[in-house]
C-alpha positions as CSV (number, residue, x, y, z in Angstrom):
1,X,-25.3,-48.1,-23.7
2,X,-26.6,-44.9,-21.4
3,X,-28.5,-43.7,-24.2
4,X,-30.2,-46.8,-25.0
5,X,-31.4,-47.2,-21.2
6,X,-32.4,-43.4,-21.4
7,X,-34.3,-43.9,-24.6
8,X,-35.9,-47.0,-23.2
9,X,-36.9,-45.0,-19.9
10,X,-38.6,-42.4,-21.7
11,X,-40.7,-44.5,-24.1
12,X,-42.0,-46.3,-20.7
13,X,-42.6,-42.9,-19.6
14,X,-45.0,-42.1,-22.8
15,X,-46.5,-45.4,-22.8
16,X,-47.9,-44.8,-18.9
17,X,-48.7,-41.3,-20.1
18,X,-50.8,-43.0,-23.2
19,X,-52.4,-45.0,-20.8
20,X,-53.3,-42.6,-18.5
21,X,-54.8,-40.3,-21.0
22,X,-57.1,-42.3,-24.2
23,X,-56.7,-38.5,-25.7
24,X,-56.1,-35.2,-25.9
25,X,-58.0,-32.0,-26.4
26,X,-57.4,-28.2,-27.0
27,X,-58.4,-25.2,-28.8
28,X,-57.3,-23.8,-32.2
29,X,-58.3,-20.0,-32.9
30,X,-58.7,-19.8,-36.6
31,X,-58.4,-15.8,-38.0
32,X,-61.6,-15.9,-40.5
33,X,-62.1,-12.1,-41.4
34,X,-59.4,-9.1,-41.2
35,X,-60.8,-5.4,-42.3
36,X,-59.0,-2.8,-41.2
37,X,-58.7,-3.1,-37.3
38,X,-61.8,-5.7,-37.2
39,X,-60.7,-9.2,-37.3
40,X,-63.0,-12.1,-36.2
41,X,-61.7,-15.3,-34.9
42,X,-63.3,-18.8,-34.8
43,X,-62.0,-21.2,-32.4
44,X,-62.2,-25.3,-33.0
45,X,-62.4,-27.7,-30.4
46,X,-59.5,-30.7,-31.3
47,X,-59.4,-34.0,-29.9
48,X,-56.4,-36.5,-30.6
49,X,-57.2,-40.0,-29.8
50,X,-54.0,-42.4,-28.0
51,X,-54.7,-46.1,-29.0
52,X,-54.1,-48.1,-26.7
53,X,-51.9,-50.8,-28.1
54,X,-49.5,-47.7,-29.1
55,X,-48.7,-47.3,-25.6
56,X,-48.4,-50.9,-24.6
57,X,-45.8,-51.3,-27.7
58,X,-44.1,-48.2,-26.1
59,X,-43.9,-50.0,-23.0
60,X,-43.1,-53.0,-24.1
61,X,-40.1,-51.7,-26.6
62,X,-39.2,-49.9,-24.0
63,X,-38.7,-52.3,-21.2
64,X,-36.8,-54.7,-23.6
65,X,-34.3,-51.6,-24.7
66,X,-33.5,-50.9,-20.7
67,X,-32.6,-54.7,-20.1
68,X,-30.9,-54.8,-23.0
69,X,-28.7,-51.7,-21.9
70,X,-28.4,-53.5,-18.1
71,X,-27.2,-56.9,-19.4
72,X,-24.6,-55.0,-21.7
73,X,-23.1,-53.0,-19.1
């Protein structure tokens, strides 16, 4: 029953994470031309959306797994 309270605590963890942040960005350099010792690089700009009712069913699934681990133990 540990693992199911740990589980539980770590998918409220990412749910208050998720509603924290509505998304993530970064940068991914792209190699577009190699010659020799020239190379060129591109870079993109990436942006991941978090929905919102992901991280409320995160937080609700994992509330219900920690008192489900509590009232077994």
């Amino acid at each position: 029953m540990r693992g199911m309270a740990l589980l539980g605590v770590l998918l409220i963890v990412l749910g208050i994470v998720g509603l924290a942040f509505d998304h993530f960005s970064y940068t991914e350099t792209k190699p577009v031309l190699k010659a020799g010792p020239l190379q060129v690089d591109t870079q993109e700009h990436r942006s991941i959306a978090v929905p919102l009712a992901g991280s409320i069913v995160l937080l609700v699934v994992g509330a219900g797994l920690v008192i489900v681990a509590r009232r077994r133990a």
